[in-house]
N, C-alpha and C positions, 0 to 999 in steps of 0.2 A: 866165451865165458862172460858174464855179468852183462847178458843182454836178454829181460824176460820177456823180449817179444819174441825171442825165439825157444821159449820153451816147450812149443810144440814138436818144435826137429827135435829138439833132445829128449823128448818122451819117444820118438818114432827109432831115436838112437837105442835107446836102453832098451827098451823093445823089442828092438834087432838083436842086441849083444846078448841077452839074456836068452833067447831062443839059441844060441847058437852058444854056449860056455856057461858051465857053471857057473851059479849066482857069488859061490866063494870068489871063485876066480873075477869076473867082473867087479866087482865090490873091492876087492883089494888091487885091482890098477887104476880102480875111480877114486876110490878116498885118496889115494896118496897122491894123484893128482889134482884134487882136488883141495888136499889138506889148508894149504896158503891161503883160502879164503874160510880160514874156519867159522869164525865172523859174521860168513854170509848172512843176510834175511834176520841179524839180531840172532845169529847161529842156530835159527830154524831148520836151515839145509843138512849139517850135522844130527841133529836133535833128530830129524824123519828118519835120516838115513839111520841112526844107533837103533830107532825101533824097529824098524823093519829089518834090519840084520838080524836081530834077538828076535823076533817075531819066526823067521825065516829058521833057524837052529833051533827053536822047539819043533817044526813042522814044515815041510815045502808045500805051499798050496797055487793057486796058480792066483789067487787075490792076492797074498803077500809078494810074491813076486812081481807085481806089476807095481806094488804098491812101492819095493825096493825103485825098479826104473823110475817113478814117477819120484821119487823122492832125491834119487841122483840127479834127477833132471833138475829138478827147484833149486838143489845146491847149485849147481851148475848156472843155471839161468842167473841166478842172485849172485854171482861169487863176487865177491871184495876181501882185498886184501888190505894191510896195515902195515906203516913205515916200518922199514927193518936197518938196524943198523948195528953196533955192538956198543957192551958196556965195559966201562972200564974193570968190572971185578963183574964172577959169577960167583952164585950162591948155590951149596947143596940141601939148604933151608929153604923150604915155602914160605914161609914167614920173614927169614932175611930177604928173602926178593922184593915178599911182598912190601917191608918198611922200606925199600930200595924205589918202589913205581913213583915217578912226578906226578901227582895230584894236577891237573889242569887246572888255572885260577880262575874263577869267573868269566874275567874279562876273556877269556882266551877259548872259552866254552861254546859248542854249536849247538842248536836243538829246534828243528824245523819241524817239530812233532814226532818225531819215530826215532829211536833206537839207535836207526842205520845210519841217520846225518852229523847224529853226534860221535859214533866210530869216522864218519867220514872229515871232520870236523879235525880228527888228531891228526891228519895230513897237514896240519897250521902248527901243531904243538911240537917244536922239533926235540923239547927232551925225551916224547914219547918214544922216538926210534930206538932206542939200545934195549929199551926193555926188554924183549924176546930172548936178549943173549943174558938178561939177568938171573936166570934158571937153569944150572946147571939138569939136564934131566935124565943123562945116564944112569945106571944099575937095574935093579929091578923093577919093572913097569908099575908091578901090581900094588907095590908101596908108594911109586911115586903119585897113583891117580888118588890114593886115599889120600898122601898129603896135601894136594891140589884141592880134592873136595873140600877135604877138612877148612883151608887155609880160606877158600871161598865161602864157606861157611860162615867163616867168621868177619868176613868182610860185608856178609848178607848183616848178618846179625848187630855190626858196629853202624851201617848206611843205609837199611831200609826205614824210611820216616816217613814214606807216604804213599800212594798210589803207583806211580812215575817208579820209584826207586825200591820198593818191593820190587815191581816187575822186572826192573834191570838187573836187579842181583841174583833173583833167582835163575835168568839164565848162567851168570858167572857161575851157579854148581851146577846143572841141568843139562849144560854143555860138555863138559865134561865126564858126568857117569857117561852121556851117551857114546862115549869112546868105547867104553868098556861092550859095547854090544860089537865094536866093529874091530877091537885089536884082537879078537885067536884068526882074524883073518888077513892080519899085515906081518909082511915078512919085520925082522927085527929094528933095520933101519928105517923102513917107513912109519914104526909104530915109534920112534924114537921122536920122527919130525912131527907126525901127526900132535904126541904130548906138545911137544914147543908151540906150535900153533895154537894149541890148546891154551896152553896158558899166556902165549899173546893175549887174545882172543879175551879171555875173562881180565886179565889185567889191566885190559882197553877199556872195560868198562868200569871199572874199577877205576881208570885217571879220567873217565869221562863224564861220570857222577860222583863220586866218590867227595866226602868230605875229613873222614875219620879212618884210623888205621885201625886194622882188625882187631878186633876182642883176643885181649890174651890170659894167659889163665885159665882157673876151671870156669866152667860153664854150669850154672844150674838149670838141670834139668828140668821140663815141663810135667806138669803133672798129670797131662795125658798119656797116656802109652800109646806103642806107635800103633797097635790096630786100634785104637779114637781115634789116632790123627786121619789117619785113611777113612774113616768113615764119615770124619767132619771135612775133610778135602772132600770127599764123593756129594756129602749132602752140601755141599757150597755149590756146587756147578760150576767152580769155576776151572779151566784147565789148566793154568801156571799153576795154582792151589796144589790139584791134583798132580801134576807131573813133578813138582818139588818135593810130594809126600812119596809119593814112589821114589825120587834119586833117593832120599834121605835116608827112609826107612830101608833100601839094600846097601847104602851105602854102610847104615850102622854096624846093620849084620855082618858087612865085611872086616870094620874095623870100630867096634862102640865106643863111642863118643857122646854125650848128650849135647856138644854143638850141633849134631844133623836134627835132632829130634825139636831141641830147640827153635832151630831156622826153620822147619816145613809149622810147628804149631803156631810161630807168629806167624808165617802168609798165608797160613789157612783163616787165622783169626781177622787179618787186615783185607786179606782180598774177600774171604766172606761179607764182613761189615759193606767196602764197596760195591755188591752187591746186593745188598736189601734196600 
């Protein structure tokens, strides 16, 4: 694990495994083993794996499936994990957790250009460890990822100011819908750790950029609807743009909020501009 110069074995692995065993089945003893590095690649590794799951349960074709191995493999190759440790009190609120996460100060902050140094950087920030256990995230799953999104949502929308920190926070929601492509295929308790991971994962980034604590309150909504915003993510070209329009806009439909609608029309609006 978290070695990508061997991600060539582990594409010849998944390969293997998937010629020989349902992709369900594969899929759910890889994520859960997998879960503890959700993180990986700036949680690129989860994010391939959610699509090609969902891609795979519209249709079995033998490109999506290879597309799933190659995408196990990338988590795999990339995997990093993030200090674990407990908090003194858990929270059944995504929002009390979230005002609960240590902000890293400055001084304490890493960033060698990418993502991944600065999650590797909270290895130095020891308040960060308890937070995992600051989320209660028993009961119903299908409530809890909507709180999760929602909660990240609104942490996009309180700490995105620039280039750099659009892009970080839209993995904090992006990350997470992608669960939903891969939990009707974990048994209960793997889908339980997968969440926690989950919301390490975006909470990391969240103490690792993060300046502002989430927008609370209503949200007013954009004045685009969500098919503009899909079509101005499309005509951006850009693909965070795009893959933050799509979590948002199924996300609403799952649970309407005009916080999702609001979070993909500013990245489509910020990451558009940085590109012209």
């Amino acid at each position: 694990l978290g070695r990508p110069e061997r991600t060539g074995d582990w594409n010849a692995l998944f390969e293997s495994e998937l010629g020989e065993a349902p992709w369900q089945e594969v899929l759910a003893r890889w994520a859960a083993r997998l879960a503890p590095g959700y993180c990986a690649a700036a949680t690129h590794g989860v994010l391939r794996v959610g699509h090609a799951a969902r891609a795979l349960g519209r249709a079995e074709t033998p490109l999506r499936l290879r597309e799933l191995g190659d995408a196990l493999a990338a988590w795999a190759a990339s995997h990093q994990t993030l200090p674990a440790g407990t908090a003194p009190e858990s929270h059944g609120s995504v929002l009390d957790a979230l005002a609960a996460v240590p902000l890293a100060p400055e001084s304490e902050r890493v960033f060698t250009g990418t993502i991944v140094s600065s999650l590797a950087g909270l290895d130095r920030f020891a308040p960060f460890g308890g937070v995992i256990d600051l989320l209660d995230v028993t009961g119903p799953n299908e409530r809890m990822l909507s709180a999760l999104t929602e909660g990240f949502a609104r942490v996009y929308l309180a700490n995105a100011r620039d280039f750099l920190t659009t892009i970080v926070f839209v993995h904090g929601i992006t990350s997470i819908a992608a669960l939903r492509g891969i939990a009707p295929h974990l048994a209960p308790e793997d889908l339980r750790t997968a969440t926690r991971f989950a919301w390490q994962s975006s909470a990391a980034l969240f103490a690792a950029f993060g300046t502002r604590p989430p927008l609370s309150g209503e949200i007013e909504p954009p004045r685009a609807s969500s098919e503009e915003i899909v079509d101005r993510a499309i005509e951006s070209g850009d693909e965070h743009a795009i893959k933050l329009a799509e979590a948002c806009v199924h996300e609403h439909e799952r649970s309407p909020t005009p916080v999702y609608l609001a979070a993909a029309a500013h990245a489509v609006a910020e990451l558009g501009r940085a590109r012209e």
